[in-house]
C-alpha positions as CSV (number, residue, x, y, z in Angstrom):
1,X,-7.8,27.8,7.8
2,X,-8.2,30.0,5.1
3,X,-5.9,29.1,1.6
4,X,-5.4,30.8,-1.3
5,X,-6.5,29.4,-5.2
6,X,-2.5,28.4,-5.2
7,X,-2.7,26.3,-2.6
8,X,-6.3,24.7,-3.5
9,X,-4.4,23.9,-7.2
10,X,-1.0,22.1,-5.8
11,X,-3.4,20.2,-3.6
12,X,-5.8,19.0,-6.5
13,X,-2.5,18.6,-8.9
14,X,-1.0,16.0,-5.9
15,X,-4.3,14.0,-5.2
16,X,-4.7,13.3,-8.7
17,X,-1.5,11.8,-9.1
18,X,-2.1,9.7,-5.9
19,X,-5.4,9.1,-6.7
20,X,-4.0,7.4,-10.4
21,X,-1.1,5.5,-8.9
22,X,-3.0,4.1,-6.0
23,X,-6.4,3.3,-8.9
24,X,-3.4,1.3,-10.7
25,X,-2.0,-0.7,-7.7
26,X,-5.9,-1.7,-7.2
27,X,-6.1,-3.1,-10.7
28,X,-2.9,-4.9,-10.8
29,X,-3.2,-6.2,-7.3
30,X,-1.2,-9.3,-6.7
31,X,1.6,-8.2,-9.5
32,X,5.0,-6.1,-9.1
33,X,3.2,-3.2,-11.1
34,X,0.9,-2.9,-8.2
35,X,3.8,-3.0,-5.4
36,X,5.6,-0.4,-6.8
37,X,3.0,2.3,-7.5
38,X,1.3,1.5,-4.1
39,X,5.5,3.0,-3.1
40,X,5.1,5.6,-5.6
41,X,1.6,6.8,-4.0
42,X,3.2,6.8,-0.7
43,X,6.1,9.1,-1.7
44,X,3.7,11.2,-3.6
45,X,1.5,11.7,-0.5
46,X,4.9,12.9,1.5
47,X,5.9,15.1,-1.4
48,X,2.4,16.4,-1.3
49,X,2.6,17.1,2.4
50,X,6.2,18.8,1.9
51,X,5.0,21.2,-0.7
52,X,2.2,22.3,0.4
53,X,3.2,23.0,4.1
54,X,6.0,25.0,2.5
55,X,3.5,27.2,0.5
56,X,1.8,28.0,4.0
57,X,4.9,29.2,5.0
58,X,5.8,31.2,2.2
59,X,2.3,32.3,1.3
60,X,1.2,35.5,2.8
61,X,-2.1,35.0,2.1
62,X,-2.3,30.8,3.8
63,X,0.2,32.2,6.5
């Protein structure tokens, strides 16, 4: 599948977030900290998945 620059950006801009929330749950394993960003990471992943499939619809160049 062939994606625009757009598409490569929102998809570098999400796995750094989930990249930094599930590094953070790693270091504070064990504590409450780590619990919730492990839930934050999650969420991030299906907000990730949600915007990007809606640029593919959108895009006339991904689409």
């Amino acid at each position: 599948m062939k994606t625009c620059s757009r598409f490569a950006s929102l998809r570098a801009e999400h796995e750094m977030e989930i990249s930094c929330m599930t590094n953070h749950s790693r270091w504070h394993a064990g504590r409450p900290a780590a619990k919730s960003s492990a839930r934050q990471a999650i969420a991030a992943k299906q907000r990730m998945a949600k915007a990007l499939s809606g640029h593919v619809q959108r895009c006339p160049e991904c689409g």
